[in-house]
Structure formats: structure tokens, C-alpha cells
C-alpha positions as CSV (number, residue, x, y, z in Angstrom):
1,X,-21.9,16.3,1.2
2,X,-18.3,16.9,0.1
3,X,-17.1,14.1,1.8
4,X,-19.6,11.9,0.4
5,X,-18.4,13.2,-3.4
6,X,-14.8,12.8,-2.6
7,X,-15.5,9.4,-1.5
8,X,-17.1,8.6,-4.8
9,X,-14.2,9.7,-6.6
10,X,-11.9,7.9,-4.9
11,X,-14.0,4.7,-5.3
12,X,-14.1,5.5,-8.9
13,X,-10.5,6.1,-9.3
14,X,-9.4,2.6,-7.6
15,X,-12.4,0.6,-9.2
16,X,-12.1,2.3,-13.0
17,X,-9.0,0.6,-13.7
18,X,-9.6,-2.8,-13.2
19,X,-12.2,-2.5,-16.3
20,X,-9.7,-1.1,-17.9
21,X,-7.1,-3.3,-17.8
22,X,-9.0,-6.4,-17.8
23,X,-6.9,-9.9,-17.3
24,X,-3.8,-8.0,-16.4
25,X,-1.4,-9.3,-13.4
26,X,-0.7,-6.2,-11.6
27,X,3.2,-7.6,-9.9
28,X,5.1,-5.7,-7.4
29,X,8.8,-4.2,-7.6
30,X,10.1,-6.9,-5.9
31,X,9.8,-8.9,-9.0
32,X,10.6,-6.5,-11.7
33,X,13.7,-5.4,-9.4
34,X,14.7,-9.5,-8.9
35,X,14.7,-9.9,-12.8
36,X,17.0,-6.2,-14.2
37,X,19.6,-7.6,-11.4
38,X,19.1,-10.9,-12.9
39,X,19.8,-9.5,-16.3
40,X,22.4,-7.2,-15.9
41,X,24.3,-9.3,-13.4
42,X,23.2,-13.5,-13.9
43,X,25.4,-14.7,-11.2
44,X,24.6,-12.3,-8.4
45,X,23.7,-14.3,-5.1
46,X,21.1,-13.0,-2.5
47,X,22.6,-11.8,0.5
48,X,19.7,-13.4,2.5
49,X,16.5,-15.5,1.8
50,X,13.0,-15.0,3.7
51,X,12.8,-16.9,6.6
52,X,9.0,-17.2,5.6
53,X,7.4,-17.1,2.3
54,X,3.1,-16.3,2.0
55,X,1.8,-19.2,0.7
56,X,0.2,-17.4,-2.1
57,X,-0.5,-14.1,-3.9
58,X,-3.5,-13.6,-2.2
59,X,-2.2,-13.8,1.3
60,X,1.3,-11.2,0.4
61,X,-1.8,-8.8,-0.8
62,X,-4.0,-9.1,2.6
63,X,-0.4,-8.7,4.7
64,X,0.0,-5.8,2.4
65,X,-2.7,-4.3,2.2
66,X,-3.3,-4.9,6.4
67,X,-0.1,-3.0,6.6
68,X,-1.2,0.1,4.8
69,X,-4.3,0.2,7.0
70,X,-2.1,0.4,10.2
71,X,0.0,2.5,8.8
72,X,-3.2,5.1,7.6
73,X,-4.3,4.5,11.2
74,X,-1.4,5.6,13.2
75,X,-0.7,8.7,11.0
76,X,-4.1,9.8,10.9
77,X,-4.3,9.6,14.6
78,X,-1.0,11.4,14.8
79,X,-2.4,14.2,13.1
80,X,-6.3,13.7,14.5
81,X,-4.2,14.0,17.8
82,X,-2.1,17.3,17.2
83,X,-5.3,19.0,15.5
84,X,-7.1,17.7,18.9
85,X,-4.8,19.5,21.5
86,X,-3.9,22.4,19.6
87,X,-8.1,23.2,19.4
88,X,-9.0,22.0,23.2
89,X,-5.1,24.0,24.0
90,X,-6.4,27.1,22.8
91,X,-9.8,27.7,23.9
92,X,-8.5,27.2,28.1
């Protein structure tokens, strides 16, 4: 039952906002970080370009958001892992 309430909340904390903030772009640091250097320094060149650019918004989100899921998989079967043999380590 607590997992089930925590789970709410957490739904409810990533769904809530986007009522809130209704028609709003949500951009990334790269883009806020690409127009201060722009502003404080106008003829600043790139020391490298991407090789390979998502052909849209959508697609950098998925890649993005695919990421984070690998990355919340490996750590939490890290830790599953540890937690695992220190039980099963103990009880022989």
C-alpha cells in the first residue's frame, strides 16, 4: 500500500505541472547555455559540431528520456545487487 501511495505522488508531481504551465516550451541547457556565450562573447566559434543532429524535438526527448531509463536500470540493479549478496551472504 505505500508503494502504491508514493507512486501516486510521483505521478502527480510530474503530471501537475503541465496544467500548470499550459503552452509553455520546456528547452534544455544546451540552448539557454548556446545563447549567454552568444551574448557575452558574439564571435566565439564552436570547437566542434555534432556529427549527427535528431531530426526533431521529439526524437532528442525519446533518446533522452531512453537514456535516463538505462541509466535508472543499471544503478538500481547495482544496488538491487549489493542488497542481494549482502542478505543471501549473511544468512550461510
Amino acid at each position: 500500500m505505500k508503494n502504491l501511495v508514493m507512486f501516486f505522488f510521483v505521478v502527480i508531481l510530474a503530471v501537475v505541472p503541465l496544467f500548470i504551465h499550459k503552452d509553455t516550451d520546456f528547452g534544455g541547457a544546451d540552448g539557454q547555455a548556446e545563447k549567454a556565450i552568444t551574448e557575452i562573447a558574439p564571435d566565439y566559434e564552436p570547437w566542434f559540431s555534432s556529427f549527427w543532429e535528431p531530426p526533431g524535438g521529439e526524437t532528442e526527448s525519446l533518446l533522452f528520456s531512453l537514456q535516463a531509463a538505462l541509466g535508472a536500470i543499471f544503478i538500481g540493479y547495482f544496488f538491487g545487487f549489493g542488497r542481494a549478496r549482502r542478505k543471501y551472504s549473511s544468512k550461510q
